[in-house]
C-alpha positions as CSV (number, residue, x, y, z in Angstrom):
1,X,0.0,0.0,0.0
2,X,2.5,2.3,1.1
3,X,4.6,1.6,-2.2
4,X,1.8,2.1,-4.7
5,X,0.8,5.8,-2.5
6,X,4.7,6.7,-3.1
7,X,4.0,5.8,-7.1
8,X,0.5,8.1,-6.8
9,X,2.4,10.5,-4.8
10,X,5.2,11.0,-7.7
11,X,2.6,11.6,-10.3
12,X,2.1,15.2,-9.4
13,X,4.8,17.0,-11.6
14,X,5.9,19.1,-8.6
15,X,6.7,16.5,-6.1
16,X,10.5,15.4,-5.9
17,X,10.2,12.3,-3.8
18,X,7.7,11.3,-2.0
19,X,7.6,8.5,1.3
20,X,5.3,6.3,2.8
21,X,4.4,4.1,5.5
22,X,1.1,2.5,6.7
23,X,-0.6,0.5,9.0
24,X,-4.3,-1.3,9.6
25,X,-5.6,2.0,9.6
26,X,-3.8,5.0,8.6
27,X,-2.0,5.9,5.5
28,X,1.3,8.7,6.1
29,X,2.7,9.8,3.1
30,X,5.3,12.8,3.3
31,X,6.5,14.7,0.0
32,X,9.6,17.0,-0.9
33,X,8.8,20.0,-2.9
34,X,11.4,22.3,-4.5
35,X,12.1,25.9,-6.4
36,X,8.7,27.6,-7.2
37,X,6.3,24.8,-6.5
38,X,6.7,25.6,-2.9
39,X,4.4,28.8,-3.3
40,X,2.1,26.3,-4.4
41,X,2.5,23.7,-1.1
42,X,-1.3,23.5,0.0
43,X,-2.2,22.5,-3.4
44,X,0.1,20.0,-4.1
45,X,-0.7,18.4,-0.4
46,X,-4.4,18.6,-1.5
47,X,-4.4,17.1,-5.0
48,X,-1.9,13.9,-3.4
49,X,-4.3,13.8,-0.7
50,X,-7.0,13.4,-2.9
51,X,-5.8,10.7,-5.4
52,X,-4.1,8.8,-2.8
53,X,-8.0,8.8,-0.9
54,X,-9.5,7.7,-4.0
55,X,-7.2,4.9,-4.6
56,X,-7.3,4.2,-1.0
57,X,-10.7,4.8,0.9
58,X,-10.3,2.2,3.2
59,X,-7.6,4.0,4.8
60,X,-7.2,7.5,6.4
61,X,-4.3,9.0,4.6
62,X,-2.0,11.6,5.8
63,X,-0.2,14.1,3.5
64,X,2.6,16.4,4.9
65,X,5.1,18.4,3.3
66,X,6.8,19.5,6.1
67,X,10.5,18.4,5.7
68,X,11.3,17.4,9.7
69,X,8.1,14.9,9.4
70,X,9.5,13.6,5.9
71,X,12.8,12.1,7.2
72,X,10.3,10.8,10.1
73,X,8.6,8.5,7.9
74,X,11.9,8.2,5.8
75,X,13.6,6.9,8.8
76,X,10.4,3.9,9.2
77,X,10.0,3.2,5.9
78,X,14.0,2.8,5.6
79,X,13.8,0.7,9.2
80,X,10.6,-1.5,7.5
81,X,12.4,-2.1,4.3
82,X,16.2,-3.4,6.0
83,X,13.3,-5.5,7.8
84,X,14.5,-4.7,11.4
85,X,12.2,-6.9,13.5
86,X,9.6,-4.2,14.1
87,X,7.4,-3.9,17.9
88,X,4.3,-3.2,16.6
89,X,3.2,-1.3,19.1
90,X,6.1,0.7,19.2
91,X,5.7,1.5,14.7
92,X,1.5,2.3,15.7
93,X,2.6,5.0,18.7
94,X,5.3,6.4,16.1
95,X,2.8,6.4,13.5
96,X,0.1,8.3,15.6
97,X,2.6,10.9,16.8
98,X,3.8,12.0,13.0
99,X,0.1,11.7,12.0
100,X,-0.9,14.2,15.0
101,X,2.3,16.3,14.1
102,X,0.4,16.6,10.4
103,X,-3.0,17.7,12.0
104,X,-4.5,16.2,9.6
């Protein structure tokens, strides 16, 4: 899930690179913005939001373009993919802080 939100994430034409991790519920996907696209930052977070909620209803997705929360999920994602044994527990209370950190 989280991989195929990254691919919907990279479609908009102003988003460098975009992360992503999920869990039962919720769906946090961070994106990096550059140059003059950055004027245009509540947009770009809206129109991901919005075709990463279409693709994925059954989840409540989280977009963020703030570059602090980025290397948050970064740092999960990268810890999920070297598959560290994960507490579960532990990756939901992360989870729900950088989803409360979004506001969103």
């Amino acid at each position: 899930v989280a991989e195929k939100a990254k691919e919907i994430a990279k479609r908009n034409q102003a988003v460098d690179e975009a992360t992503a991790v999920a869990n039962d519920s919720d769906l946090s996907v961070a994106v990096k913005v550059s140059n003059f696209d950055r004027f245009r930052l509540n947009n770009i977070r809206q129109d991901v939001h919005k075709r990463i909620s279409k693709r994925f209803p059954e989840y409540k997705v989280h977009v963020s373009t703030d570059s602090k929360i980025f290397a948050e999920i970064k740092k999960m994602e990268g810890a999920f993919h070297e598959k560290k044994p994960l507490d579960r527990q532990k990756f939901d209370k992360q989870l729900k802080k950088i989803n409360e950190d979004m506001k969103g």
